[in-house]
C-alpha positions as a printed Julia matrix, in Angstrom:
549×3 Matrix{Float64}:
 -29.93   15.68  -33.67
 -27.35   15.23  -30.8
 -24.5    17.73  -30.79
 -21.32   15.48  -30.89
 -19.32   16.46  -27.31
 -16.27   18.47  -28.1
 -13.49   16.85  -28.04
 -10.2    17.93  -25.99
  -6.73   18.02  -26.54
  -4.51   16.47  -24.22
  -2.2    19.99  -24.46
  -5.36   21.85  -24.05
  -6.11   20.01  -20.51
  -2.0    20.72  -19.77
  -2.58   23.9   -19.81
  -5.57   24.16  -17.86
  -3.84   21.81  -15.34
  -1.09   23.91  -15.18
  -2.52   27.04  -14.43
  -5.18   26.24  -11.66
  -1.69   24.44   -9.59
   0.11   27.61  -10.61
  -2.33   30.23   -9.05
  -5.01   28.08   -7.09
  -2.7    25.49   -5.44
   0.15   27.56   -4.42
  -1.71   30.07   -2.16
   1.04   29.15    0.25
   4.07   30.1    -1.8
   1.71   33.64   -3.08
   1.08   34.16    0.89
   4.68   34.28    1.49
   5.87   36.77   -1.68
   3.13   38.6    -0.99
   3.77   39.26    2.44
   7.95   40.02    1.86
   8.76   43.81    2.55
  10.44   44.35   -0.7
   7.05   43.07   -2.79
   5.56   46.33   -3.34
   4.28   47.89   -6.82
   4.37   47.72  -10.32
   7.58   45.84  -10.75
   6.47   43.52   -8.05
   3.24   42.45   -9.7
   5.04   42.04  -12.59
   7.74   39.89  -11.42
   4.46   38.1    -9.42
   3.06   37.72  -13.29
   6.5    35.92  -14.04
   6.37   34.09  -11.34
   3.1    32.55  -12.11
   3.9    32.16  -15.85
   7.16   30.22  -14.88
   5.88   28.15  -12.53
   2.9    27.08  -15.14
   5.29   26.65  -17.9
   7.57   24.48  -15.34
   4.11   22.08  -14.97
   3.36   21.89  -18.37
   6.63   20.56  -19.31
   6.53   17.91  -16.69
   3.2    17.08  -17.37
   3.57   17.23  -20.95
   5.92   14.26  -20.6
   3.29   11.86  -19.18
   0.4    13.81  -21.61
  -1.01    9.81  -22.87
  -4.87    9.46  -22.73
  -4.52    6.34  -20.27
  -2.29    7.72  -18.23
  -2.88   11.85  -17.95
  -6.16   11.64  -15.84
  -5.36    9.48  -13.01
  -1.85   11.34  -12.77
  -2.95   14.31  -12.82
  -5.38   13.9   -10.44
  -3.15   12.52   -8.26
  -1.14   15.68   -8.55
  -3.87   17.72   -7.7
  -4.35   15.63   -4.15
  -0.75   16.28   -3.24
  -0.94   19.63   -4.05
  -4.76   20.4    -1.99
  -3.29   18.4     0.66
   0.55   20.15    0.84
  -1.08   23.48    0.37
  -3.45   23.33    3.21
  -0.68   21.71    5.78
   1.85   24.49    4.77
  -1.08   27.21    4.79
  -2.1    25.61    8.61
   1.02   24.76   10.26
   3.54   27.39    8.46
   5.76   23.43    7.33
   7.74   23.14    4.09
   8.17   20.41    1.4
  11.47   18.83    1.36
  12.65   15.04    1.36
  12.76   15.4     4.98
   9.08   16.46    5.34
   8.16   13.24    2.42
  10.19   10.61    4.36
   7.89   11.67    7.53
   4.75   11.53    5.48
   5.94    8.02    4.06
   6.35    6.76    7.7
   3.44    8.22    9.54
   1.44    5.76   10.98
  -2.47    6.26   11.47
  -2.6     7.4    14.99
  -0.49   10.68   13.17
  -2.59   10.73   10.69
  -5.14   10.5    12.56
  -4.76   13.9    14.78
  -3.95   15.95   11.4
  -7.97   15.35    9.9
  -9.8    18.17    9.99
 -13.14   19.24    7.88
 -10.95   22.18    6.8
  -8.74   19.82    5.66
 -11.8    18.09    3.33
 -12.91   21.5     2.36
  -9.18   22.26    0.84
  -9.07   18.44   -0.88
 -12.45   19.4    -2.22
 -11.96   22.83   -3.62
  -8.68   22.68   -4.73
  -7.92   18.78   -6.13
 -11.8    18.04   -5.74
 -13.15   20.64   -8.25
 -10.5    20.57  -11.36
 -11.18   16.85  -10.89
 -14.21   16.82  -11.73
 -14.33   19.2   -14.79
 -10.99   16.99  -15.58
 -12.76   13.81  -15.85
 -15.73   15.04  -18.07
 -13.59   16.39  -20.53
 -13.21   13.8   -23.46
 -10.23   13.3   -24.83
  -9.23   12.97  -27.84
  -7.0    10.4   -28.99
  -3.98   10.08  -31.37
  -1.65    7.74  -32.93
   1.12    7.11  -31.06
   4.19    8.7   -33.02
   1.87   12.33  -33.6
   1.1    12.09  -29.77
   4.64   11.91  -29.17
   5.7    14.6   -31.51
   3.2    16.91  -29.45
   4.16   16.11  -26.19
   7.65   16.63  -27.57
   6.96   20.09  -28.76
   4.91   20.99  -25.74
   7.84   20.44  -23.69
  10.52   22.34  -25.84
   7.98   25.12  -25.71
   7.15   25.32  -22.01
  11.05   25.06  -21.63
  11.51   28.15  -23.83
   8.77   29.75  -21.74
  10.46   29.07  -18.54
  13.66   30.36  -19.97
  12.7    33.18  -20.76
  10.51   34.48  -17.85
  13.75   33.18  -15.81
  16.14   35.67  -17.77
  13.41   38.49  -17.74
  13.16   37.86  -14.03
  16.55   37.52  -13.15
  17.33   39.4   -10.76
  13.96   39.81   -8.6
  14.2    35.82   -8.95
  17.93   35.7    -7.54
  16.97   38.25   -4.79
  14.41   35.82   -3.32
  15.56   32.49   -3.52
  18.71   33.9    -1.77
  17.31   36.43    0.82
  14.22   34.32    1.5
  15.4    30.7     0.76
  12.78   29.12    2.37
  10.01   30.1    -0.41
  11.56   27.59   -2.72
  10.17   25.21   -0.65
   6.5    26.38   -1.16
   6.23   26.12   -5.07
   3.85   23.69   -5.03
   3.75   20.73   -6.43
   7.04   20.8    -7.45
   8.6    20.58   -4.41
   5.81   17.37   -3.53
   7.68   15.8    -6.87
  11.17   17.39   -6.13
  10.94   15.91   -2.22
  10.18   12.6    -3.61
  12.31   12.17   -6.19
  15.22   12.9    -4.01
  13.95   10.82   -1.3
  13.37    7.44   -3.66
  16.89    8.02   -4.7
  18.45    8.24   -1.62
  16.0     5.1    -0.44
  15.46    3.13   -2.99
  12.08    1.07   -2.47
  12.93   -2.57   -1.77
  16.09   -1.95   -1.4
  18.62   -1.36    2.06
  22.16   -1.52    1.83
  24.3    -4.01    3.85
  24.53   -3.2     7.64
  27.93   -2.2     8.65
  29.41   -3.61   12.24
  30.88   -1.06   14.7
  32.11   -1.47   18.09
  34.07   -4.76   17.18
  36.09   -3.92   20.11
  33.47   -2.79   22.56
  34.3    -4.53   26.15
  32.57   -3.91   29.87
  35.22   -2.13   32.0
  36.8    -2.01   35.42
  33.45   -1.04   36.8
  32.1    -3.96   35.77
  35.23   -6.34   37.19
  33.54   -8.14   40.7
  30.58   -5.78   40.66
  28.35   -6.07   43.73
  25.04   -4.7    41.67
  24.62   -4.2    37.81
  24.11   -1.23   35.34
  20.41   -0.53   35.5
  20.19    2.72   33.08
  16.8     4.43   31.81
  17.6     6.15   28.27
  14.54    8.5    27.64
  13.63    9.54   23.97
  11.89   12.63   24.04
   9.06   13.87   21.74
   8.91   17.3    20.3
   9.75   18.82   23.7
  11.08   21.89   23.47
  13.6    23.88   25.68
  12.25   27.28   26.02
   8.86   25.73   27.26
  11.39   23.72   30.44
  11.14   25.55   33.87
  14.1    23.4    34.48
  15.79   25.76   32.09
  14.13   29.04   33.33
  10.44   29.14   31.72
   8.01   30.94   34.15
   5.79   28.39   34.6
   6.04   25.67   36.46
   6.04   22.93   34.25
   8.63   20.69   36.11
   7.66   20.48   39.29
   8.39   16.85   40.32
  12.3    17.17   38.48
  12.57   20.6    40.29
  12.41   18.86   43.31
  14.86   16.31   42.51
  17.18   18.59   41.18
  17.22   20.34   44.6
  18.57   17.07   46.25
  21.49   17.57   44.24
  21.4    14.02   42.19
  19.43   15.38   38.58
  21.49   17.99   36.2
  19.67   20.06   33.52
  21.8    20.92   30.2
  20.41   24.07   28.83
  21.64   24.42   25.88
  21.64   21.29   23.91
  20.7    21.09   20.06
  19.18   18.44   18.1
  20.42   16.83   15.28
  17.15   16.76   13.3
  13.83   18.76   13.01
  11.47   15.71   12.97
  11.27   12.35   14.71
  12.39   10.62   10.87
  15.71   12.32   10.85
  16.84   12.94   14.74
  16.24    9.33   16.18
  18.56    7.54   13.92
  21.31   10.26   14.17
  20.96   10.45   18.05
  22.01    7.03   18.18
  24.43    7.11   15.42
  28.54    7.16   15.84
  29.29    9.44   12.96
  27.49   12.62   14.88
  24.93   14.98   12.73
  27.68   16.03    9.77
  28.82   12.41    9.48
  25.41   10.66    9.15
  23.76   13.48    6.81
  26.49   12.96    4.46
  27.21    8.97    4.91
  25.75    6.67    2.35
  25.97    3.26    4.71
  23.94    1.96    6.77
  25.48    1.34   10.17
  24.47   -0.51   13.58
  23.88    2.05   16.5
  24.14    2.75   20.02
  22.05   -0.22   21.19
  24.13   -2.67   19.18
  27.4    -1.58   20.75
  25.91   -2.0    24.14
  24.6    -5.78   23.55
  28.02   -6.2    21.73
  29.54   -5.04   24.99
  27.6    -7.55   27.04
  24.73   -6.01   28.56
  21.32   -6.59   27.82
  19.13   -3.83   26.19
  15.34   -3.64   26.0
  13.16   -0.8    23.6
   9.74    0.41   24.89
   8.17    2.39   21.99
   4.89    4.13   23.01
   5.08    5.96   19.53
   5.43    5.41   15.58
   8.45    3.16   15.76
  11.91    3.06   16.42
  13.06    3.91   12.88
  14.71    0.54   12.29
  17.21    0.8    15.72
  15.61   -1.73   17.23
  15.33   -4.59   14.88
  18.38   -6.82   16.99
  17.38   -5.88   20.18
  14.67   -6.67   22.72
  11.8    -4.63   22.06
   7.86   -4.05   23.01
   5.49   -1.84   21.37
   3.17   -0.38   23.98
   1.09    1.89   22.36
  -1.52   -0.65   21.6
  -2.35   -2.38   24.68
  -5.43   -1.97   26.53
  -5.3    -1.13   29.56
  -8.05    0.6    31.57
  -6.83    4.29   33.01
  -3.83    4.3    30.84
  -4.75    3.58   27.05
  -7.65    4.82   24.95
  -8.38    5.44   21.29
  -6.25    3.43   19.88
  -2.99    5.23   21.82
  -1.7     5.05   25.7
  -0.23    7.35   27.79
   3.54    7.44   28.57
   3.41    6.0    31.83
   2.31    2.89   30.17
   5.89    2.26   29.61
   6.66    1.7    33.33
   3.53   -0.88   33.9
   5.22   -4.33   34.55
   8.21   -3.05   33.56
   9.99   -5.61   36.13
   8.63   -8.52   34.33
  10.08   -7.4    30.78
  13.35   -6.71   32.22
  12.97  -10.74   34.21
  12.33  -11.71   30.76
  15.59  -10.41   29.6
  18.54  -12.61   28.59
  19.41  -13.89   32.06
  23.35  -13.94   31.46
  23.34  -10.45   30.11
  21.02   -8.65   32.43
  23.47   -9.77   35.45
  26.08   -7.9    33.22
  24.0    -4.8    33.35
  20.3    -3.52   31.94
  19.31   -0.48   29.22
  15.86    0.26   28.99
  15.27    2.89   26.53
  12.14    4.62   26.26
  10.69    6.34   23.41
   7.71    8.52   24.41
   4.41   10.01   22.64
   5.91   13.03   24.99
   4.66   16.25   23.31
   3.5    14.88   20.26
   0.98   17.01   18.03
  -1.28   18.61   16.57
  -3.4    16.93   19.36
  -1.67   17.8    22.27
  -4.67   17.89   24.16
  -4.54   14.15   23.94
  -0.93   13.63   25.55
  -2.3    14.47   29.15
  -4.55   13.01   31.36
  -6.96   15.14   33.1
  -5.4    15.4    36.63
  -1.88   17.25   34.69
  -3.76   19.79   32.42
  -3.0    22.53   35.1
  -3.0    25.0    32.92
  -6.39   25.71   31.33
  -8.44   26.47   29.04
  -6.6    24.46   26.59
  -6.76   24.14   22.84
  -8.92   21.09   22.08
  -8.75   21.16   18.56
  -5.91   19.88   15.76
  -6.85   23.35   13.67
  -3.77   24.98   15.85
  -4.19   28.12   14.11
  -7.69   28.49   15.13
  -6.94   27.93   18.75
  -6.27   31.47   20.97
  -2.31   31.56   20.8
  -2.96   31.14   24.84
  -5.04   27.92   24.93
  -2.71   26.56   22.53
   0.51   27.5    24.74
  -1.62   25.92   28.29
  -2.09   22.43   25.98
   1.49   22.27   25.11
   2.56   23.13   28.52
   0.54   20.58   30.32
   2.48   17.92   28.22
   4.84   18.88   29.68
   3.53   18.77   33.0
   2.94   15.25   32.23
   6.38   14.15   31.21
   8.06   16.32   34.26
   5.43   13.06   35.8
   6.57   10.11   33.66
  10.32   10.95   34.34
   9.85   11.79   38.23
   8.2     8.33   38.18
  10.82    6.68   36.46
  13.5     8.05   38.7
  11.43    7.0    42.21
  11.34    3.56   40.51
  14.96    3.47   39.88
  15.61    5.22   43.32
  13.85    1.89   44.85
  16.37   -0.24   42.79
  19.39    1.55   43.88
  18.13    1.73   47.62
  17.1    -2.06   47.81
  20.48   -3.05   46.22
  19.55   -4.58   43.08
  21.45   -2.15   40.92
  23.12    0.96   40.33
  21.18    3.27   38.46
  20.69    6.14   36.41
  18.47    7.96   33.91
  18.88   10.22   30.82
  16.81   12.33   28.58
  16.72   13.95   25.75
  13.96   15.53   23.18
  14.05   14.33   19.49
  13.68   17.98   18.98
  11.31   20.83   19.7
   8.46   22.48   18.02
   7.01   25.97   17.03
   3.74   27.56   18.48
   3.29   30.22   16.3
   6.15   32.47   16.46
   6.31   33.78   13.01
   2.96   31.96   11.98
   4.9    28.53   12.27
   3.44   25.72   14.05
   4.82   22.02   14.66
   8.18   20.5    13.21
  10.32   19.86   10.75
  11.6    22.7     8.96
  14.99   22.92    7.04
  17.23   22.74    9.56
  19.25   25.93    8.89
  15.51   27.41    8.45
  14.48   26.3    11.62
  14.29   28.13   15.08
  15.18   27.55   18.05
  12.1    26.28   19.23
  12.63   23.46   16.36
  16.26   22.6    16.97
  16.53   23.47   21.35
  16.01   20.66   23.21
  16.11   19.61   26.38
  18.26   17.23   28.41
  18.36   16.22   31.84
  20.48   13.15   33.35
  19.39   11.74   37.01
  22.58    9.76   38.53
  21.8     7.53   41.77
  24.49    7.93   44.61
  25.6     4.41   44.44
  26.24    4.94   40.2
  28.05    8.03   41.2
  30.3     6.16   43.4
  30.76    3.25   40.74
  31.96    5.92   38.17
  33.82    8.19   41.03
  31.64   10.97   39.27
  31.38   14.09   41.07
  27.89   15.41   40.17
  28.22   19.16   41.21
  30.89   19.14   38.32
  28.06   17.96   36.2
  25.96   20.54   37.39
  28.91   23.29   36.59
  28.76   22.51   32.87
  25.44   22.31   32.36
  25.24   25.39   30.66
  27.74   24.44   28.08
  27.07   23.67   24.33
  25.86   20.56   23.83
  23.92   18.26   20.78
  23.11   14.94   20.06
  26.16   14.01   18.94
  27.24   14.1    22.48
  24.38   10.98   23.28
  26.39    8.58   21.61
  29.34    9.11   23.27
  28.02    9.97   26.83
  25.94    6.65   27.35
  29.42    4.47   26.32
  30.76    6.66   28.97
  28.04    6.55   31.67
  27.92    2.92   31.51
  31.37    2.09   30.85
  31.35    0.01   27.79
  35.0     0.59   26.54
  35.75    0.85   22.55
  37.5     2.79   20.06
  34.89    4.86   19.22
  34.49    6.68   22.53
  35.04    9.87   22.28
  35.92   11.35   25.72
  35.4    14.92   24.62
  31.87   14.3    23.36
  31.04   12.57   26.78
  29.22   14.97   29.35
  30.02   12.51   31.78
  34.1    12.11   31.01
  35.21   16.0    32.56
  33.53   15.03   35.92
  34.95   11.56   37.3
């Protein structure tokens, strides 16, 4: 006679559920109490018992609210995914959980995803989501009416409640202690702060839905630059990725890893700002800002959804054209011009599905001919936005004749990489956009000297990145978490004699205040400025170039 397979309770598989995400999938968050000065002894392996207890007790009551036989497997093991896969990316690259970190993981595109697949990444999924999964979905369940289930899942969650109460109030003040001295561990409870980052993000962006676009720059006019002009506005507007400051030789880094800008720099027409912070920590939250009115405070806290820089300037009258050799341009391009180069196929320049930045400047004549005829006599703004430092493949953002500093971390495992080899791969990214903006200065140099138009380039990182300092690699921290190396960027502006004259801008001045604090909320206001689109919203004190002519 067959022995009849034991039934399970839905609470009973709660519980279990609970406790393996409690203690197995938040190795992360038990790294980081572990390794804080104060957690030492009895009392701390008590309060690390507490700990555990609340954070199971906080699972249970969430999942005792979805605790239904048709739905409790597949959500559950869903849960488990997010929580193998956030564990193992805050374990590798030292990152955080927040809405921030979901809205970049709900807009990465598969050349991202791409460089972040790793076996160890399969060997987490499998051992952490992959295991409990399996013993989940041989458990049979057994099934109740409707009203008792209820009634249970009701009392499950009163009592898990009372739990967390509790071990809160017994707890107290170790818990206090940490979430203030060491706020960043709030961020690793795990999944919670998966659920917690995407609940907050789904309410601030509602799926399907986008609130009306509000106008700016309704008075936005060309000035008296622009009055019987000989040649037009021809102005390259860099974007930057994940370069960071204190890796710029510009800015005083030993190595030489701007050797083409040093030596326009020395001929008196390129000026490097030092000390310029970003707005954002990641690509998702700096872009739009950069190119926002309201400055970092402003759009954090804004609930509208505005037009940006590049509107104002077609608004103005000149024409405007977006190169994107990376994920997007976050929705600032949709009423502009705009080519996506990352795609094409060209031999020497793109491979795998990606291209190198310099793809950006191939017939970049012909897209500007192509422009709006009437407008583009006006004046021209090319904006570029780069694959720049991109990672955890930075190996993959240089070509072979600009890796001068070797050997150089191959892999995406960072932490696995000699802190050395990981530093030369980094470096020579930067090598190769010191190339990609020396090229598109000689190319704008030819414009200006052949009289075609009066030109000028700036640019500026999206923000910077961590190697390791403090066991943190990449982006996108918490902002008042973050760095330096996350939030100090760099920015360098290239002004062509005959755009000096045009503004009567004295570019030693430049070069005087280049040491002064700057951010992206000065980007806004410095473009209106260094092409002299006149409006109301120009703020002369934000405007690096305003002081100088």
């Amino acid at each position: 006679m067959v022995k009849p397979k034991r039934l399970w309770s839905l609470l009973e598989l709660t519980l279990a559920l609970g406790l393996w995400l409690a203690v197995a999938g938040n190795l992360p968050f038990w790294k980081a109490v572990w390794a804080l000065p104060e957690h030492v002894g009895w009392r701390a392996a008590l309060f690390s018992l507490g700990l555990a207890v609340g954070i199971a007790a906080a699972l249970v009551a969430l999942l005792s609210l979805v605790s239904w036989p048709r739905l409790f497997k597949p959500l559950a093991s869903a849960l488990l995914l997010a929580a193998a896969a956030s564990s193992y990316f805050m374990l590798q690259y030292g990152v955080v959980i927040d809405s921030s970190m979901m809205a970049n993981v709900v807009n990465t595109d598969v050349r991202e995803a791409r460089d972040l697949l790793s076996w160890s990444l399969l060997v987490s999924l499998l051992l952490v989501a992959g295991v409990p999964m399996v013993w989940l979905w041989r458990r049979p369940v057994l099934r109740r009416g409707f009203w008792s289930q209820a009634g249970r899942n009701l009392v499950a969650v009163l009592l898990a409640v009372a739990v967390l109460v509790a071990v809160t109030l017994a707890t107290y003040q170790d818990l206090a202690s940490l979430m203030r001295n060491h706020k960043h561990v709030r961020y690793l409870v795990n999944p919670l702060n998966v659920l917690y980052g995407a609940a907050k993000l789904a309410i601030e962006e509602p799926p399907g839905t986008q609130r009306p676009l509000q106008a700016i720059g309704l008075d936005a006019r060309l000035g008296e630059t622009y009055r019987q002009q000989q040649r037009p506005p021809l102005v390259v507007l860099v974007v930057g990725e994940t370069a960071r400051a204190a890796n710029f030789s510009l800015g005083g880094y030993v190595r030489p890893t701007n050797p083409q800008l040093e030596q326009l720099r020395a001929g008196g027409d390129l000026t490097y700002f030092s000390n310029v912070r970003s707005c954002g920590t990641n690509t998702q939250a700096s872009v739009p800002c950069m190119f926002s009115h309201l400055g970092k405070t402003g759009h954090e806290s804004s609930n509208q959804r505005y037009e940006n820089l590049l509107d104002l300037l077609q608004r103005a009258g000149l024409a405007v054209l977006w190169l994107d050799n990376q994920s997007g341009c976050k929705g600032l391009c949709e009423r502009v011009e705009q080519a996506l180069t990352h795609s094409l196929q060209v031999p020497g320049l793109c491979a795998g599905g990606e291209c190198l930045d310099e793809i950006m400047l191939k017939d970049l004549d012909l897209r500007i001919a192509a422009l709006d005829r009437a407008r583009a006599a006006r004046g021209v703004v090319v904006v570029m936005h780069q694959m720049g430092s991109h990672g955890p493949a930075y190996f993959r953002r240089s070509p072979p004749a600009f890796k001068k500093f070797l050997p150089e971390c191959t892999s995406n495992e960072l932490q696995n990489c000699p802190r050395q080899q990981l530093v030369n791969a980094y470096d020579n990214t930067l090598v190769y956009t010191d190339h990609v903006l020396a090229s598109t200065v000689r190319w704008l140099e030819q414009k200006s000297r052949s009289g075609q138009a009066d030109t000028a380039m700036l640019y500026v990182s999206d923000h910077g990145e961590s190697l390791g300092e403090n066991n943190l690699y990449l982006h996108g921290l918490p902002y008042a978490l973050a760095s330096d190396f996350q939030t100090r960027v760099p920015m360098v502006t290239w002004v062509s004699p005959p755009m000096q004259q045009r503004l009567r801008l004295r570019n030693a001045c430049l070069q005087k205040n280049a040491a002064l604090p700057l951010s992206h909320d000065n980007l806004f206001h410095s473009m209106l400025g260094l092409l002299d689109v006149q409006t109301g919203l120009h703020k002369p004190a934000l405007d690096v170039f305003a002081a100088c002519r």
